[in-house]
C-alpha positions as CSV (number, residue, x, y, z in Angstrom):
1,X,-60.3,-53.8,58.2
2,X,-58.9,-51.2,56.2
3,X,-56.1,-51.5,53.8
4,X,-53.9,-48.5,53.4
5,X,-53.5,-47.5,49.1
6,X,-50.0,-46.6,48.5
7,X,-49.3,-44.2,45.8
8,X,-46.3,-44.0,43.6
9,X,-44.7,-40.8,44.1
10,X,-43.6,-39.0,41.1
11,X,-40.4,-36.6,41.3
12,X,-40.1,-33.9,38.0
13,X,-36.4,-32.9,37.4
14,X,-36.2,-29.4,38.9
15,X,-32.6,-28.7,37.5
16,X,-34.4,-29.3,34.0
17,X,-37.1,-27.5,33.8
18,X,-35.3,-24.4,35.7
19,X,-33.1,-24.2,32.9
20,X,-35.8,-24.3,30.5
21,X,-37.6,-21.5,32.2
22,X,-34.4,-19.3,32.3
23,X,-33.8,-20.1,28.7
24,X,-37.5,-19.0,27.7
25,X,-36.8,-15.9,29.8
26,X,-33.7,-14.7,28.2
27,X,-34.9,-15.3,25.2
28,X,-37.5,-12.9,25.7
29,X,-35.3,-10.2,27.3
30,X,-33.6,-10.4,24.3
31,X,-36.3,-9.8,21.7
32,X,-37.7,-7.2,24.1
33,X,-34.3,-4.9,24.2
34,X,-33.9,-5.9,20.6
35,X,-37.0,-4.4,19.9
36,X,-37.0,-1.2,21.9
37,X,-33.1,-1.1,20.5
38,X,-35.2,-1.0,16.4
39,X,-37.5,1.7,17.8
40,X,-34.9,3.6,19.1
41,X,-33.0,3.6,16.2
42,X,-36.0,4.5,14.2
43,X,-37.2,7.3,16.5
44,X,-33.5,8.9,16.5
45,X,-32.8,8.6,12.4
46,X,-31.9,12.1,11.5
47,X,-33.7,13.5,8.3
48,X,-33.0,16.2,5.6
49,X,-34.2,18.0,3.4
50,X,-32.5,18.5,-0.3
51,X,-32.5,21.9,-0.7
52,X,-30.3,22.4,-4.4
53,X,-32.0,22.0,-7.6
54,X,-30.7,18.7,-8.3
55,X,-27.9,16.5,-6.8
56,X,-26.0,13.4,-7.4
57,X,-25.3,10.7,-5.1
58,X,-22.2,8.9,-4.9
59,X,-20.8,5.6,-3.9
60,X,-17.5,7.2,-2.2
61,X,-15.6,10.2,-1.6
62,X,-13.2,10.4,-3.5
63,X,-12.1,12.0,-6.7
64,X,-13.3,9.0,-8.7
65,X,-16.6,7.7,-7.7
66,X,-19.4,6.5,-9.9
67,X,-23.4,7.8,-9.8
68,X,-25.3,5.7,-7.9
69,X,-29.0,8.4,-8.1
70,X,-30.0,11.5,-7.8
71,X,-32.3,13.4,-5.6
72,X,-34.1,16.3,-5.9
73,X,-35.0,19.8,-4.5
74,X,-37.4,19.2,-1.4
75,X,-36.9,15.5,-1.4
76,X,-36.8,14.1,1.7
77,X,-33.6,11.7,3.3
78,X,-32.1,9.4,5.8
79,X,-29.0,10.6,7.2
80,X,-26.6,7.8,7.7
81,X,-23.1,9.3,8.4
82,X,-21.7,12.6,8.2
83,X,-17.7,13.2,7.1
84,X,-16.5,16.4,7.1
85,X,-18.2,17.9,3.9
86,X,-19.9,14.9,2.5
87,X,-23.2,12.8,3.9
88,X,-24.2,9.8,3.5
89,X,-27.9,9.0,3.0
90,X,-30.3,7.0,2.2
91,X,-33.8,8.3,0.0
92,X,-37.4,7.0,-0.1
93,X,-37.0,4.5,-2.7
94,X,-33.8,2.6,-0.6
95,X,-30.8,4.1,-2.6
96,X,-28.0,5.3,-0.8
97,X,-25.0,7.7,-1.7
98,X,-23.0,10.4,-0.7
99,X,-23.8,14.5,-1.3
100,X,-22.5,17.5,-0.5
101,X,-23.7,18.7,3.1
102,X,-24.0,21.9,1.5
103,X,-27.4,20.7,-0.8
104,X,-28.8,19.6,2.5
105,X,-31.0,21.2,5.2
106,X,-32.7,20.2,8.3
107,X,-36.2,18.5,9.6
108,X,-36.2,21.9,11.6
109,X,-36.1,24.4,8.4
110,X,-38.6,22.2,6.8
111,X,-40.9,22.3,9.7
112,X,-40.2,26.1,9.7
113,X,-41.4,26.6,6.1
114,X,-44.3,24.0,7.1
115,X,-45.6,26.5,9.8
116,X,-44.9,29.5,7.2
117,X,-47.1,27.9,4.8
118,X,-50.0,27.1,7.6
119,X,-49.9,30.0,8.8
120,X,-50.4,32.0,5.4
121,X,-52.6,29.7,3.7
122,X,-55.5,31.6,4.3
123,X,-53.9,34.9,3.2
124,X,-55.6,37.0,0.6
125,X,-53.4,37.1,-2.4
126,X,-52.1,40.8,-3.4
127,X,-51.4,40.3,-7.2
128,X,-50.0,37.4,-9.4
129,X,-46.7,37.6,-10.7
130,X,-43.6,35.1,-12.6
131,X,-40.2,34.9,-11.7
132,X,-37.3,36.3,-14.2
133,X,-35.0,33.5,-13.5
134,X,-34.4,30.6,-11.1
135,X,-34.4,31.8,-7.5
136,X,-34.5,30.4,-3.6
137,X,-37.8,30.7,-1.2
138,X,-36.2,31.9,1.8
139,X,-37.7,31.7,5.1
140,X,-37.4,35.3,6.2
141,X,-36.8,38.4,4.3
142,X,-33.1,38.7,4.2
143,X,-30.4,37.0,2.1
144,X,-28.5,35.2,4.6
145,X,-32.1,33.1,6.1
146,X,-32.4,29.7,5.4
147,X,-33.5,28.5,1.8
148,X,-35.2,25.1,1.1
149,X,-37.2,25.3,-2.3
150,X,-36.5,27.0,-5.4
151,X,-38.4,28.0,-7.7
152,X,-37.3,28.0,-11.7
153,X,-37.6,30.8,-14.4
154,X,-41.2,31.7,-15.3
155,X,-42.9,30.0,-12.8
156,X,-46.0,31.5,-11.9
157,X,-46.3,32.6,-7.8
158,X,-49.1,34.8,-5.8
159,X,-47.9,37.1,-3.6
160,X,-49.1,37.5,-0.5
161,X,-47.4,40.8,1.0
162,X,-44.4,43.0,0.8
163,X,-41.6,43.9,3.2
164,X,-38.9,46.4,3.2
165,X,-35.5,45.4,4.2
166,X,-31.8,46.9,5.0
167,X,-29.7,46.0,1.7
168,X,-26.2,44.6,3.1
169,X,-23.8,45.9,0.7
170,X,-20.7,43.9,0.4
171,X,-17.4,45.1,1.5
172,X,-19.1,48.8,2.3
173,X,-17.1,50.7,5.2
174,X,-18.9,51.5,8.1
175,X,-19.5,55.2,9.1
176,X,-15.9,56.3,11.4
177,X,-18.5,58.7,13.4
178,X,-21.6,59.8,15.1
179,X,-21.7,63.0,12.4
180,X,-21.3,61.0,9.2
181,X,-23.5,57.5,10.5
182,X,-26.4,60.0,11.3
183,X,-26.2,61.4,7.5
184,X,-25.7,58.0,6.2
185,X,-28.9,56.7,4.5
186,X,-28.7,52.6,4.1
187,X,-29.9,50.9,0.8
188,X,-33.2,49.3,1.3
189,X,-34.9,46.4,-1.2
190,X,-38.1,45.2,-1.7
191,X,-39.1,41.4,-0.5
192,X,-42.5,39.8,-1.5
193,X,-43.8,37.0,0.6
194,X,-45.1,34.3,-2.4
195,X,-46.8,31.3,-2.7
196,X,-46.5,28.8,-5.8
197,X,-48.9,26.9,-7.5
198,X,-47.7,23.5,-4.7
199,X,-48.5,25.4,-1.9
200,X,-44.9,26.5,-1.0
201,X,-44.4,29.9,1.0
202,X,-41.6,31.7,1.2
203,X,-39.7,35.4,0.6
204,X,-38.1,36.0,-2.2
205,X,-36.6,39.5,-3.4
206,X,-39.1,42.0,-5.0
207,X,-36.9,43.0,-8.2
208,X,-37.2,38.8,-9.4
209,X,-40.6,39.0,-10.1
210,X,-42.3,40.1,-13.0
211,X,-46.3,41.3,-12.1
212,X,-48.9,40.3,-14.0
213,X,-49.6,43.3,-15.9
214,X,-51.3,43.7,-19.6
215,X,-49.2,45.6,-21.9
216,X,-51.8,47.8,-22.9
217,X,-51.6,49.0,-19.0
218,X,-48.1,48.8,-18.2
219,X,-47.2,51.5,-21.2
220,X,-49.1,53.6,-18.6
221,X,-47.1,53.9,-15.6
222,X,-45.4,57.1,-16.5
223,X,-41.9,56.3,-14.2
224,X,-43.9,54.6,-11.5
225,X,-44.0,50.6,-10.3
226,X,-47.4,48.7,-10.9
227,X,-47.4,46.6,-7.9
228,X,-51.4,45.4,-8.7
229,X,-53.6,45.3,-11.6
230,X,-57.0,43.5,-11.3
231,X,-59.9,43.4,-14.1
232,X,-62.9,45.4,-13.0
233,X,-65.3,44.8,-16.2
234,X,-65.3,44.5,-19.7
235,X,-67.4,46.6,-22.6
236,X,-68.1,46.0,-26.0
237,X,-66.0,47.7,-28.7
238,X,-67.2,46.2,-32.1
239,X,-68.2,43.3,-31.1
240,X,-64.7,42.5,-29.4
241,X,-65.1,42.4,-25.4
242,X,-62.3,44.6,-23.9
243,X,-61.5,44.4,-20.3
244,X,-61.3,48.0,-17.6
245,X,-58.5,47.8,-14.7
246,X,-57.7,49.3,-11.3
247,X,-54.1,49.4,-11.1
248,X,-52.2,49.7,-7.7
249,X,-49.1,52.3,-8.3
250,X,-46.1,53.0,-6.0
251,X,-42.8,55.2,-6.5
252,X,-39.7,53.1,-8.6
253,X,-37.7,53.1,-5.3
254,X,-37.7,50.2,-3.0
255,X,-37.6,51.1,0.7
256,X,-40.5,53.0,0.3
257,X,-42.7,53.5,3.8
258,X,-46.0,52.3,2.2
259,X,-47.4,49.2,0.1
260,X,-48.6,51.9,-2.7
261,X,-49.3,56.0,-2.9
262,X,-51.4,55.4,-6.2
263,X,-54.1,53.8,-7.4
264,X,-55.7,54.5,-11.0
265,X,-58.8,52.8,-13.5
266,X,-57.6,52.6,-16.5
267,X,-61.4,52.6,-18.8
268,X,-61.4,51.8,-22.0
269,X,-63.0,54.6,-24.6
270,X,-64.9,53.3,-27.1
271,X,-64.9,55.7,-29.7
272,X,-61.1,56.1,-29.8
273,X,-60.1,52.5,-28.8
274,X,-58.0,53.3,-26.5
275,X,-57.6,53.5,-22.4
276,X,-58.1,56.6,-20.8
């Protein structure tokens, strides 16, 4: 005879563990959109590049504000607002502030002097030179191209090539008709593509910069511009080693159609002491 086992039934609270199962889930849907709400945010920050010398930041706008850092030129930014002439940032090291917009430039110029500076890297340098005073790296040869770094007074730069540009003068008339524009002759100035000693590439105008030339040499140029001088060898003048140059010459004139018309050895002549 067989007796039938009856087994309690067990019931789970369905309404319960629903809600525990929708509460799991939203919690999750919330750290996910919080999360792809950060990277957002992080992907989209605008950055800027400082392109003055040196500037303060400031904890307001106004008239009376106090100091609260300073950045420098090339350093690198978080935008955080923008008002009108003023933007508030945020640098490397966490402090924030307001500056001028005008000491600022964009991620693109900096990428645009990044390329410059790849793509002349392997550039043979032309001559060695120092700047007179402090002046911009601009990213194309004309005055009115973006500027990012600037180089102070004496620093030494190699340059890398030359280019000849249209001078805008300011307030100059244009010519009233075909006769007189066709006679015209526009003023021209030299630019010199450089590179200093961190690797930064840019144009800066040719009459800044002071070449490397040896005063012994330079008393030689009789009117025209050394644009080169490189050391060929040196020879024995009582016991004292004296160097002998090639020197690269061009006309005083910027504008000119060639890189240089000129090239002259200075050697030195022992029995007179002197360069011939």
């Amino acid at each position: 005879m067989r007796v039938a086992t009856v087994l309690p039934v067990v019931k789970f609270n369905d309404a319960r563990s629903s809600a525990i199962r929708l509460r799991c889930l939203t919690l999750y849907l919330l750290a996910l959109a919080s999360l792809v709400a950060c990277t957002r945010t992080r992907q989209s920050a605008e950055i800027a590049y400082v392109s003055a010398p040196q500037a303060f930041l400031r904890d307001q706008v106004a008239t009376v504000f106090n100091k609260t850092g300073t950045v420098k030129n090339g350093e690198r930014v978080e935008v955080l607002v923008r008002d009108r002439r003023f933007v508030h940032v945020r640098t490397s090291a966490g402090v924030e502030g307001w500056v001028e917009q005008r000491y600022l430039v964009t991620d693109k110029i900096y990428d645009a002097f990044q390329k410059l500076a790849q793509q002349e890297q392997s550039s043979p340098v032309q001559a060695t030179g120092s700047t007179r005073n402090q002046t911009n790296l601009h990213l194309d040869s004309d005055r009115d191209s973006e500027h990012l770094y600037q180089l102070d007074q004496g620093a030494k730069i190699s340059i890398i090539k030359r280019a000849a540009r249209e001078k805008a003068l300011p307030g100059a008339a244009r010519p009233s008709s075909a006769k007189s524009e066709a006679k015209a002759t526009p003023a021209m100035e030299d630019w010199w593509l450089v590179r200093d000693s961190q690797g930064h590439t840019g144009w800066v105008l040719a009459r800044l910069i002071d070449i490397d030339v040896p005063l012994e040499i330079a008393q030689y140029a009789e009117g025209q511009r050394i644009i080169a001088c490189f050391p060929l060898r040196e020879v024995i003048d009582q016991e004292k080693k004296v160097p002998e140059y090639l020197a690269v010459l061009s006309e005083n004139k910027d504008g000119m159609p060639f890189d240089f018309n000129a090239i002259r050895v200075f050697t030195w002549n022992v029995r007179r002491h002197r360069y011939e």
